[in-house]
C-alpha positions in Angstrom: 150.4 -29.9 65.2 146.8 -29.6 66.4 146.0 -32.6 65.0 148.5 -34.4 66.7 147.7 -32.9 70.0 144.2 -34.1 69.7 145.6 -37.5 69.4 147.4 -37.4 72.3 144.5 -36.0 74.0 142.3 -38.8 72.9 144.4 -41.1 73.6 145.2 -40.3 77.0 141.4 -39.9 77.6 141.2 -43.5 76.2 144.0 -44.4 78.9 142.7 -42.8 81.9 139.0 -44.4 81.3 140.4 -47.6 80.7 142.6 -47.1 84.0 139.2 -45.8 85.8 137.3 -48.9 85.4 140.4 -51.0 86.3 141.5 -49.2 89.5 138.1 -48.0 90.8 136.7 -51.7 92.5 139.9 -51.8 93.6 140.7 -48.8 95.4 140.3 -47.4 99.1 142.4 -45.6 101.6 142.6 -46.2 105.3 142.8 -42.3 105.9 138.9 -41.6 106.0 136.1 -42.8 108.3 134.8 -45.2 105.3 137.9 -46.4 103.5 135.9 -48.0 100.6 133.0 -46.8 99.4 133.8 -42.7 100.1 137.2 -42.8 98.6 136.0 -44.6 95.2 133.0 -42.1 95.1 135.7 -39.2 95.4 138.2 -41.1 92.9 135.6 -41.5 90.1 134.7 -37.6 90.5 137.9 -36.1 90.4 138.6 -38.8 87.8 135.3 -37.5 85.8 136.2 -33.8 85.9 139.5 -34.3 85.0 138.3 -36.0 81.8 135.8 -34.6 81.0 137.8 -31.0 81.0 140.1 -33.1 78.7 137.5 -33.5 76.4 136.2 -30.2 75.9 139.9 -28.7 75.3 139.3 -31.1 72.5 136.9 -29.5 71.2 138.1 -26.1 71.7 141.7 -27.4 70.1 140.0 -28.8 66.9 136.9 -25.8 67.0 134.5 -28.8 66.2 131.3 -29.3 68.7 130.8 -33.8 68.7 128.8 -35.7 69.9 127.4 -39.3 69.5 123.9 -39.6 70.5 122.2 -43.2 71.5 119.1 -44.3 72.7 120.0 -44.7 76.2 120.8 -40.8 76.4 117.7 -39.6 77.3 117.0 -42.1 80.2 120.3 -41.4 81.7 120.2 -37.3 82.0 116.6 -37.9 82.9 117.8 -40.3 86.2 120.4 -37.1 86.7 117.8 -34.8 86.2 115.4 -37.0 89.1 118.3 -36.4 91.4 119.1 -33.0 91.2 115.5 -31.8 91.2 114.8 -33.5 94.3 117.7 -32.2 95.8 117.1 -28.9 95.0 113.0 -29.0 95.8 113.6 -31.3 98.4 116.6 -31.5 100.1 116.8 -30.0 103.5 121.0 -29.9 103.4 121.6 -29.9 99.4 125.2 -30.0 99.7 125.5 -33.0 102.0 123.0 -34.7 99.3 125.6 -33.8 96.5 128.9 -34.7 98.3 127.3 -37.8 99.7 128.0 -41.2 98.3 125.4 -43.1 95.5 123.6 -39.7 96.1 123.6 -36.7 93.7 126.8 -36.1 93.1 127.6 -39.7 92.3 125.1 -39.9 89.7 126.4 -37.0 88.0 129.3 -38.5 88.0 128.0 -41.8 86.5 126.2 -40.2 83.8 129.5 -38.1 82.5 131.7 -41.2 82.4 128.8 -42.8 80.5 128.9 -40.1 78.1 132.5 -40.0 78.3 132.6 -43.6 77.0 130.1 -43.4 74.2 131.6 -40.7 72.9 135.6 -42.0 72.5 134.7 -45.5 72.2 133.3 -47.2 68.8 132.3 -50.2 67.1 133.7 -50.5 63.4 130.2 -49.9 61.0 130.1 -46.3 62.5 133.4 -45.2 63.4 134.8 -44.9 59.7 138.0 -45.0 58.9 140.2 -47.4 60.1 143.0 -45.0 61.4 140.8 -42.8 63.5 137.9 -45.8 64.2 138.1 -45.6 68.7 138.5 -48.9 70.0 135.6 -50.9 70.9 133.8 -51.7 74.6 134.8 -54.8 74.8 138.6 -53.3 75.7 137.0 -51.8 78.8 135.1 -55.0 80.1 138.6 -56.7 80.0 140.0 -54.4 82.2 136.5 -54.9 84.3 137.2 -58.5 84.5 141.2 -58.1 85.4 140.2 -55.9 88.1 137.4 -58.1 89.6 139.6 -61.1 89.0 142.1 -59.7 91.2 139.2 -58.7 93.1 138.3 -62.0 93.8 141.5 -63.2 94.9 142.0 -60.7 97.2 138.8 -62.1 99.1 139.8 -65.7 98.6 143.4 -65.3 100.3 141.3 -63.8 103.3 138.7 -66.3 103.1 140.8 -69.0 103.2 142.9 -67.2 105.8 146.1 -67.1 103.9 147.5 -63.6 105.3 147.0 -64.4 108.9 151.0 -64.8 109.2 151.4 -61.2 107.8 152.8 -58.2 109.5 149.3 -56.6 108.6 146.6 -54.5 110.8 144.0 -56.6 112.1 141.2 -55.0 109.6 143.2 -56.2 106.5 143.7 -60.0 107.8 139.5 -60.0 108.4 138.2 -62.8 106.8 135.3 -60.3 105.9 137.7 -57.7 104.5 137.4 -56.9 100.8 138.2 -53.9 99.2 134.2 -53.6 98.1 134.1 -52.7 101.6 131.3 -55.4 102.2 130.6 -59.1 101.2 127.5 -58.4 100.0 129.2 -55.9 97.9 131.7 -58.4 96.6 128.7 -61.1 95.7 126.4 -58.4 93.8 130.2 -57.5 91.3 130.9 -61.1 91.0 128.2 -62.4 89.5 128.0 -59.8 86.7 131.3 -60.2 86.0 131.6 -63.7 85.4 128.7 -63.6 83.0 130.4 -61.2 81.3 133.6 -63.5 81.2 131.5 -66.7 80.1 130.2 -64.3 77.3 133.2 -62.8 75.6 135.0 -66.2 76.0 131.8 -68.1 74.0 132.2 -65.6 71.9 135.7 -65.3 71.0 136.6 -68.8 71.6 137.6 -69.4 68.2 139.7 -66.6 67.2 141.5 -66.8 71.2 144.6 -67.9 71.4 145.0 -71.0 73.6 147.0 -69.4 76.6 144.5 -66.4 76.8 141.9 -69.0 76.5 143.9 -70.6 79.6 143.7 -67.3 81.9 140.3 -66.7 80.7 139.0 -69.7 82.1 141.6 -69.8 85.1 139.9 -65.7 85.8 136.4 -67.3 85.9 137.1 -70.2 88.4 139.1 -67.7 90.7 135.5 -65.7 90.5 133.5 -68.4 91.0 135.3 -69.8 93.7 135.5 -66.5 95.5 131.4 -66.1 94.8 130.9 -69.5 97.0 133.0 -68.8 99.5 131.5 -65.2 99.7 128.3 -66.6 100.0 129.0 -68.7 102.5 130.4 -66.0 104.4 127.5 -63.8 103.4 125.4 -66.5 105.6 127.6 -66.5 108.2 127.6 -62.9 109.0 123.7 -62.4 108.2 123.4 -58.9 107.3 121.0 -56.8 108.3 118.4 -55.8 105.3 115.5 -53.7 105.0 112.6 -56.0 104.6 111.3 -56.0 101.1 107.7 -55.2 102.7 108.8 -52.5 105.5 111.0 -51.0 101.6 107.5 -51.1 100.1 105.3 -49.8 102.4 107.7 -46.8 102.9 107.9 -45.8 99.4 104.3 -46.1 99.1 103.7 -43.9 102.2 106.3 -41.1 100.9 104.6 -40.9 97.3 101.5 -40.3 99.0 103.2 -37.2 100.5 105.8 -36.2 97.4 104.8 -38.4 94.5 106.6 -36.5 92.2 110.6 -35.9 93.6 109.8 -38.0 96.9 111.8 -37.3 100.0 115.2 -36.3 98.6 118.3 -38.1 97.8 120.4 -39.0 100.6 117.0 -38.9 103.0 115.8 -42.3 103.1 116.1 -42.3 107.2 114.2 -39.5 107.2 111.1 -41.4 105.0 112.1 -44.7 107.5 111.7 -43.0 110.8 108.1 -41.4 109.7 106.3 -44.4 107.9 107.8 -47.8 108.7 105.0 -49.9 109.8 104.0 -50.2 113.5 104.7 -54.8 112.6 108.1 -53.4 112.5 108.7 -52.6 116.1 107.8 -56.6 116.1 111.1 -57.5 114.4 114.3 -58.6 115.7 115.6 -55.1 114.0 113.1 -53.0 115.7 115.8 -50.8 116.9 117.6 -50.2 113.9 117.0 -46.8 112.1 118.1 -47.7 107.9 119.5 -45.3 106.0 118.8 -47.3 102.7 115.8 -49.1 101.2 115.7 -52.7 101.0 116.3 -52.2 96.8 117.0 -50.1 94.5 114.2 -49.3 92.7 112.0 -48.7 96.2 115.2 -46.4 96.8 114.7 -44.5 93.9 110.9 -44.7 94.3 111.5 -43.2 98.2 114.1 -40.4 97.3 113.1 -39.2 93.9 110.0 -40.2 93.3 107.7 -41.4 90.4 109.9 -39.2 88.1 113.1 -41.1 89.3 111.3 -44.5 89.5 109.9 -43.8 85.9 113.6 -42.9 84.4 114.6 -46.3 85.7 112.3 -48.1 83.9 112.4 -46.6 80.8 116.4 -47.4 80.8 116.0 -51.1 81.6 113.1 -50.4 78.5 115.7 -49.1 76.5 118.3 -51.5 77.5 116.2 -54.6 76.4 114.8 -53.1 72.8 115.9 -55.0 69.8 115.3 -58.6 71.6 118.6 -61.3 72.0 121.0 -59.0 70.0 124.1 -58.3 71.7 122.9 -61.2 74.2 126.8 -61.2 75.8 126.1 -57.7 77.2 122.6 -58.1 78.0 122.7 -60.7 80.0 125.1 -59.4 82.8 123.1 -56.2 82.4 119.5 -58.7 83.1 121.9 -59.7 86.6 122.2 -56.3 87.4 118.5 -55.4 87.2 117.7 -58.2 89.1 120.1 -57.7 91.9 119.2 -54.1 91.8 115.4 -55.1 92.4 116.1 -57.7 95.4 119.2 -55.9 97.0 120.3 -52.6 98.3 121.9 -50.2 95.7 126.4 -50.5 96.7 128.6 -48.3 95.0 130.3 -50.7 92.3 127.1 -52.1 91.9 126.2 -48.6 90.2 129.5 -48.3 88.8 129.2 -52.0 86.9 125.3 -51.0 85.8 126.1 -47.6 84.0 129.6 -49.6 82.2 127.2 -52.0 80.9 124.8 -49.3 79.3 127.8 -47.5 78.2 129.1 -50.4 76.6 126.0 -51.3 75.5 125.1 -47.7 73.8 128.9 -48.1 71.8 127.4 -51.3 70.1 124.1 -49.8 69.3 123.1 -47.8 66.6 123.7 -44.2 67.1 123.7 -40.7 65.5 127.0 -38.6 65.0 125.9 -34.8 65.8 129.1 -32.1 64.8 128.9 -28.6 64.5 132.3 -26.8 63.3 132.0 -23.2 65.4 134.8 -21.5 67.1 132.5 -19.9 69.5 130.7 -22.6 70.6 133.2 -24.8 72.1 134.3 -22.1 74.3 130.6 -21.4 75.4 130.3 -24.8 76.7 134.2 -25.4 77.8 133.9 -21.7 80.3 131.0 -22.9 82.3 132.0 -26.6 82.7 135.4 -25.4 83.7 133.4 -23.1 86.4 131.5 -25.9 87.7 134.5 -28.3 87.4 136.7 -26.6 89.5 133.8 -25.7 92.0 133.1 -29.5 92.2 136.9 -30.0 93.0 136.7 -27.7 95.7 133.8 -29.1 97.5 135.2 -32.7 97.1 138.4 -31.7 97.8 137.1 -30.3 101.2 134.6 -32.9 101.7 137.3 -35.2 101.8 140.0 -33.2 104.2 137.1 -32.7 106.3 136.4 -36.8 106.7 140.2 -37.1 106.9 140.3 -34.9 110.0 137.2 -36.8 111.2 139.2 -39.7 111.5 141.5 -38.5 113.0 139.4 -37.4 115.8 137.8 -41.2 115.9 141.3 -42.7 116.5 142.1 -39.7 119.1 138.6 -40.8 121.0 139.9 -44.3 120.8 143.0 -43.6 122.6 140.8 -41.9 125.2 142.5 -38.1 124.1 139.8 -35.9 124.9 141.8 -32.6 123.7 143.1 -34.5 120.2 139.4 -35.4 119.7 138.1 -31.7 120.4 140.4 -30.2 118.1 140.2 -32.6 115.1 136.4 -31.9 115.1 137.3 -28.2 115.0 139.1 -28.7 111.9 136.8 -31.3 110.4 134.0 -28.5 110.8 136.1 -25.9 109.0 136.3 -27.7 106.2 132.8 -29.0 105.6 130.4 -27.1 108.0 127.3 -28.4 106.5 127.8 -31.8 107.6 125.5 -32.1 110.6 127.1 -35.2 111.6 130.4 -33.6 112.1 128.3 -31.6 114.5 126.6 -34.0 116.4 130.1 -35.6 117.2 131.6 -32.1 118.0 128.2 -31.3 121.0 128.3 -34.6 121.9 132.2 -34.0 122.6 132.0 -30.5 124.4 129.1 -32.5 126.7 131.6 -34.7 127.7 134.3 -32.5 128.2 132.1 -30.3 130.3 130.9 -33.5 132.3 134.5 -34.5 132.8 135.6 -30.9 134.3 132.2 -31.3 136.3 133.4 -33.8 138.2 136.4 -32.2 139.8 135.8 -31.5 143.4 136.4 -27.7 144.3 135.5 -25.8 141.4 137.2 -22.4 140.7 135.4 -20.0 138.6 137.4 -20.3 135.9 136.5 -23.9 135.7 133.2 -22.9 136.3 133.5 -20.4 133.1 135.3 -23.2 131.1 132.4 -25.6 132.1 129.7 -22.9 130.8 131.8 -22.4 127.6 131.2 -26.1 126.7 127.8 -27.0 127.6 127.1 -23.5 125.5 129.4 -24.9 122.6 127.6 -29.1 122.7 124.0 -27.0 122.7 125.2 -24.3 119.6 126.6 -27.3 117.4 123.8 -29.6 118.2 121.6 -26.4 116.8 123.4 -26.3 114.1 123.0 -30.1 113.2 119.3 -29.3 113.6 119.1 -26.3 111.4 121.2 -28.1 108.5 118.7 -31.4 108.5 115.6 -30.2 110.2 113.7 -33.8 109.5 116.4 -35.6 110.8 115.3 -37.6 113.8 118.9 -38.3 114.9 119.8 -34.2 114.8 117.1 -33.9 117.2 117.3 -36.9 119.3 121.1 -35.7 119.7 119.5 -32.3 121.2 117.2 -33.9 123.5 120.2 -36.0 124.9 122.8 -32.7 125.2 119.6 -30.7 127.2 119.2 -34.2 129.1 122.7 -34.5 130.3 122.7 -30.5 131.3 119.6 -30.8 133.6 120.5 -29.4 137.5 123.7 -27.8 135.1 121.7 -25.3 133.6 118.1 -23.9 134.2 115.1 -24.6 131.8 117.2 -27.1 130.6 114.2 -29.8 131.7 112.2 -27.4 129.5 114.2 -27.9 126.8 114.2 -31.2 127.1 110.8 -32.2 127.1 110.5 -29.9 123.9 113.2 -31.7 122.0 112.5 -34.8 122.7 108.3 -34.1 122.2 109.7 -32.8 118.1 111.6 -36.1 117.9 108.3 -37.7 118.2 106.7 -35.8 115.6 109.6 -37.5 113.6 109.4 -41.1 114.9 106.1 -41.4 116.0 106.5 -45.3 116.3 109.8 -45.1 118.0 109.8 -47.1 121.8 112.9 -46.3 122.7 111.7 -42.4 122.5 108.7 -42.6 124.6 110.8 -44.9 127.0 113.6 -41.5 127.1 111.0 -38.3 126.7 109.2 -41.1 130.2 112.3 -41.1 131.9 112.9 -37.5 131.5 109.3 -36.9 133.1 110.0 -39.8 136.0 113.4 -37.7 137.0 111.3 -34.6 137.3 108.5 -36.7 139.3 106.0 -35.7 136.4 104.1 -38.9 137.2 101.2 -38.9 134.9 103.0 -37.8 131.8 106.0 -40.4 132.5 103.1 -43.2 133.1 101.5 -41.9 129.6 104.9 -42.3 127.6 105.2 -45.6 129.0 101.8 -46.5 128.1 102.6 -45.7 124.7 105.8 -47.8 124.5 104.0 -50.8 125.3 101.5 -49.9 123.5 104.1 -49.7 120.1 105.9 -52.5 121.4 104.1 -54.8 123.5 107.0 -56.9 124.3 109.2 -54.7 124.8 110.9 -55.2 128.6 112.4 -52.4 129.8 108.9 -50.3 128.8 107.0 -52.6 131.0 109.8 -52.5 133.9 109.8 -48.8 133.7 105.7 -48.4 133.7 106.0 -50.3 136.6 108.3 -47.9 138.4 105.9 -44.9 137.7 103.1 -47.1 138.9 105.4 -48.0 142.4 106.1 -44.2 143.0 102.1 -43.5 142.5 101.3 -46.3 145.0 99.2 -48.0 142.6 100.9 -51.3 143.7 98.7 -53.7 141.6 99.5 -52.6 138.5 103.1 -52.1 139.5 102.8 -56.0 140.5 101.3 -56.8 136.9 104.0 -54.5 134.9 106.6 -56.2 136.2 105.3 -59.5 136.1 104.6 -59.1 132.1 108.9 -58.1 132.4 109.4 -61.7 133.8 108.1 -63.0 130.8 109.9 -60.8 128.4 113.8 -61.8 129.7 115.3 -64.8 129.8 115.5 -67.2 132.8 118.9 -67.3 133.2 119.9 -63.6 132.6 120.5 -61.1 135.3 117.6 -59.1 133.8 115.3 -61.8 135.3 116.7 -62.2 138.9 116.9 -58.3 139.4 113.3 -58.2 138.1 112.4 -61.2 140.2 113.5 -59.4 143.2 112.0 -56.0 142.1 108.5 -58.3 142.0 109.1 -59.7 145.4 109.6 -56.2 146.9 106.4 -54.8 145.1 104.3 -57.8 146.7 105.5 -57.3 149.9 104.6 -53.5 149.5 101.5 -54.6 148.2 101.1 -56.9 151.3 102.3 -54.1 153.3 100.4 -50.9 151.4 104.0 -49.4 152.4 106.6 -47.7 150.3 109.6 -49.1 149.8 112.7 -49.1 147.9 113.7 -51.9 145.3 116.3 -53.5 143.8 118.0 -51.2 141.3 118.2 -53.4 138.2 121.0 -53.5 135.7 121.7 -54.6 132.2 118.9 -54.4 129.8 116.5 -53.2 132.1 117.4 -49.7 133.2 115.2 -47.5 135.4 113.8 -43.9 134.5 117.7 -42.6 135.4 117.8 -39.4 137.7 119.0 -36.2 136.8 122.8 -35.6 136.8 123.7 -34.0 140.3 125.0 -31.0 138.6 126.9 -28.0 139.8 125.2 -25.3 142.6 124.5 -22.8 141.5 123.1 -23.8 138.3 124.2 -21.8 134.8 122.4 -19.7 133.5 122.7 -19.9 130.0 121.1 -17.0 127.5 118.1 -17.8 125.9 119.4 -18.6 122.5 120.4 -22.3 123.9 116.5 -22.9 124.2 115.6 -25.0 121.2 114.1 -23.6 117.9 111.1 -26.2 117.5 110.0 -25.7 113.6 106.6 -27.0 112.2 107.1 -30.6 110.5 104.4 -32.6 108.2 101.2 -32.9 109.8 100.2 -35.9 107.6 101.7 -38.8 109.5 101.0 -42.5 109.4 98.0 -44.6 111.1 97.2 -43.2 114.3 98.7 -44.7 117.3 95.3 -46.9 119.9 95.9 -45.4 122.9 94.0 -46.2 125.7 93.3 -43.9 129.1 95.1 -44.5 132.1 
């Protein structure tokens, strides 16, 4: 009887693996905000536990302790192990870091399926007999290819625009839409996979039958065809890509600072906003904070560190030892190194590399380790159930609480301020360390306040109602702060909700200036943040200090427009009309001909010469667009709020070391 039940178990572990490599590039759900990548990372976990409970009742059932050990063991729990050190020692928010997609959490995951598969999956010299030998990897690259295959021609009927005439939602007719939830994603799966095709049908073209042969080949020209049209897609769309320089010279600037566990998992913005290079604020992406490396190996290098980085390489080591052998694994495997190394890491991408070790390891000699014990299957079963079921909590929550995000998003869409407000409540309940979720939620209340702000005649209850909020957007933009306290966007988002409540509530300038002066310890080499913490100063006629920030933005960008219109304001209200003259001559230069931007400006000049001319004040052309003016205060309510002293922010210490000191020149 128990013997039979550890068939079925088995078997159905066999099932449910082989089902897990089929359905997973497949799968997403319109119900989140990231329909692809979130839902498979959530699938594959909850897919993970399940099994892996499954195969430790196995053990208890049959009172036998087994497992198969390979060579690629060791590099595998020591990438796992890079991962959750750094989040432990690192991590500002270590639950964010595990729930998070290709962070923590996923890698756990990976590195239990792997196990999962080496350990009910065989090759015949090591599995013994023939009624208990476990079927062989190949059976699991099949259902791979099938799944891509279908992948494939998912993309080529949008490609070729085939389901334009459906009753779908705009998203799904895309010719961009894939269920990879990126083109690039779709290019980095198909290439692996129709290696691995070409392989196994080289090298069981003899023994094949002919139809098989047929879909075989029929499955590799539906991939191949989808590949070119993908990359011609992928051309057309131009995605935007870490450079592999600005990848490199972050990495090398964090292991200065944390060689060992680097910045965390899930932190890369954190390392981008401190030690990009100043050339980058020369770019056409200047603007753009990345939450990725450019690769995967400066990834791993960034947010775990040498020991991560060193893991890595010991598993491609690893992978390659024992020269051509197995050559029809290895050389999808070589694809995946090499599109690891010149591409950003993408979900499946992970997924595919850790099926071909798997696969790999079941073809490769190993050692079977077994230990008959009564005790010691439970010891192992009891605290994997513990942390199982604690892992289905969190995820389960993780994901009610994107659901619930969504919702909110579609409420905002359909302009439904209350729906909005309330959805973020719930999304909050459910995952409170998220400070996204709370960045949303302040930047919400702010707007609600603003909106009740505007009504003419206030009553005091409105006036208590309008107090309630602004308190509420500056408690939940705290909070963002306190769960990620090196996140430049947690704190940019607090400078913004104290900007918005200045002539609202008193010492809010205060506030202000100190938030915004903490994202600069952040983003040191940010324009767009000396052009903000300027215009702050310009609004509270703080001339000198607004005149110095602007200084600095040209300074970090020298062609950078709307720092040079704005320097020239401060220079117009300080009367120092020639330099107002040059500043916004330099502007001229920097917008194009036939924009707005330039007639605005070219009037703005005109008015400054004539003041010049005149050595009399007056009042220019307010310009629009692009170039935007140190922006006033908001007019505010009379009397102002007074808000307790909590609401000040909570500036904590960050990293002294930073990188190369900004030239700076005296004005």
């Amino acid at each position: 009887m128990l013997e039979k039940l550890t068939k079925i178990i088995n078997r159905l572990i066999l099932l449910k693996i082989a089902g897990l490599v089929f359905i997973l590039p497949l799968f997403f759900l319109p119900l989140t905000y990231d329909f692809f990548e979130f839902n498979k990372n959530v699938l594959l976990v909850f897919a993970v536990i399940f099994l892996t409970l499954l195969w430790m009742v196995k053990m208890v059932i049959n009172k036998t302790v087994t497992f198969r050990h390979t060579v690629f063991d060791l590099p595998i729990l020591g990438i796992a192990a890079a991962f959750i050190i750094s989040s432990l020692a690192i991590s500002p928010n270590k639950l964010e870091t595990l729930l998070s997609v290709n962070s923590t959490g996923t890698i756990i995951a990976f590195t239990l399926l792997f196990f999962l598969i080496t350990n009910h999956f065989g090759k015949e010299d090591i599995a013994g007999s023939a009624s208990v030998r476990p079927p062989s990897g190949d059976g699991l690259l099949y259902c791979y290819i099938v799944s891509i295959t279908l992948l494939a021609l998912i993309s080529l009927t949008e490609f070729l625009k085939l389901t334009s005439f459906l009753p779908l939602t705009d998203w799904l007719k895309s010719v961009n839409f894939t269920p990879t939830g990126a083109i690039l994603s779709l290019i980095t799966i198909l290439i692996p996979a129709i290696i691995i095709s070409v392989s196994l049908l080289a090298s069981k073209i003899k023994t094949t039958k002919k139809p098989l042969l047929l879909l075989s080949g029929l499955s590799v020209l539906i991939m191949t065809a989808a590949l070119a049209l993908g990359l011609r897609q992928l051309y057309l769309s131009r995605p935007i890509l870490l450079s592999i320089n600005e990848g490199w010279v972050i990495a090398i600037e964090t292991l200065k600072q944390s060689p060992f566990w680097g910045i965390g998992p899930d932190n890369f913005i954190t390392a981008f906003t401190r030690f990009h290079s100043l050339a980058y604020n020369n770019t056409n992406l200047w603007s753009i904070r990345f939450g990725i490396s450019s690769n995967w190996y400066f990834q791993l290098f960034t947010t775990t560190g040498l020991f991560g980085l060193v893991m890595f390489l010991w598993l491609i080591k690893r992978s390659f030892k024992g020269g051509l052998t197995l050559l029809k694994n290895k050389a999808a495997l070589v694809a995946v190194f090499v599109l690891l190394a010149i591409l950003p890491p993408n979900f499946i991408l992970l997924f595919t590399l850790y099926l071909l070790v798997a696969v790999l390891a079941v073809e490769s000699p190993a050692t079977e380790l077994e230990e008959k014990s009564t005790p010691l299957p439970w010891l192992l079963f009891i605290p994997i159930l513990i942390f199982s079921l604690g892992g289905l909590y969190l995820f389960g929550k993780n994901w009610l609480a994107d659901y619930y995000f969504h919702k909110s998003l579609v409420a905002y869409s359909q302009n439904n301020g209350l729906d909005t407000y309330n959805w973020q409540i719930k999304a909050i309940a459910q995952a409170p360390y998220s400070f996204s979720y709370h960045v949303a939620y302040s930047q919400t209340n702010l707007a609600l306040a603003n909106a009740l702000a505007g009504k003419k005649d206030l009553t005091d209850q409105d006036r208590q109602n309008i107090s309630t909020l602004i308190q509420q957007a500056i408690r939940e933009a705290k909070i963002a702060v306190s769960l990620d306290p090196q996140n430049v966007t947690a704190w940019e988002n607090l400078a913004l909700i104290y900007r918005g409540l200045i002539n609202f509530a008193q010492d809010a300038e205060n506030w202000t200036v100190a938030s915004y002066q903490q994202t600069l310890t952040l983003d040191p080499l940010n324009p767009n943040l000396r052009v903000a913490l300027g215009g702050v100063y310009f609004s509270l006629k703080n001339w000198d200090d607004a005149q110095r920030q602007f200084e600095i933005a040209v300074q970090l960008k020298p062609n950078f427009a709307n720092a040079h219109y704005n320097l020239s304001a401060t220079y117009r209200e300080q009367a120092k009309f020639n330099k107002a003259v040059a500043e916004m001559q330099t502007t001229l230069t920097l917008v194009p001909t036939d924009s707005q931007d330039y007639q605005k400006a070219q009037n703005e000049l005109e008015a400054l010469q004539k003041k010049l001319a005149e050595t009399a004040k007056k009042e220019g052309v307010k310009p629009s667009e692009t170039l935007k003016p140190p922006q006033p205060a908001p007019t505010g309510i009379k009397p102002p709020l007074t808000l307790p002293t909590e609401s000040a922010p909570a500036i904590s210490p960050v990293p002294t070391a930073e990188p190369t000191p900004i030239p700076t020149t005296t004005p």
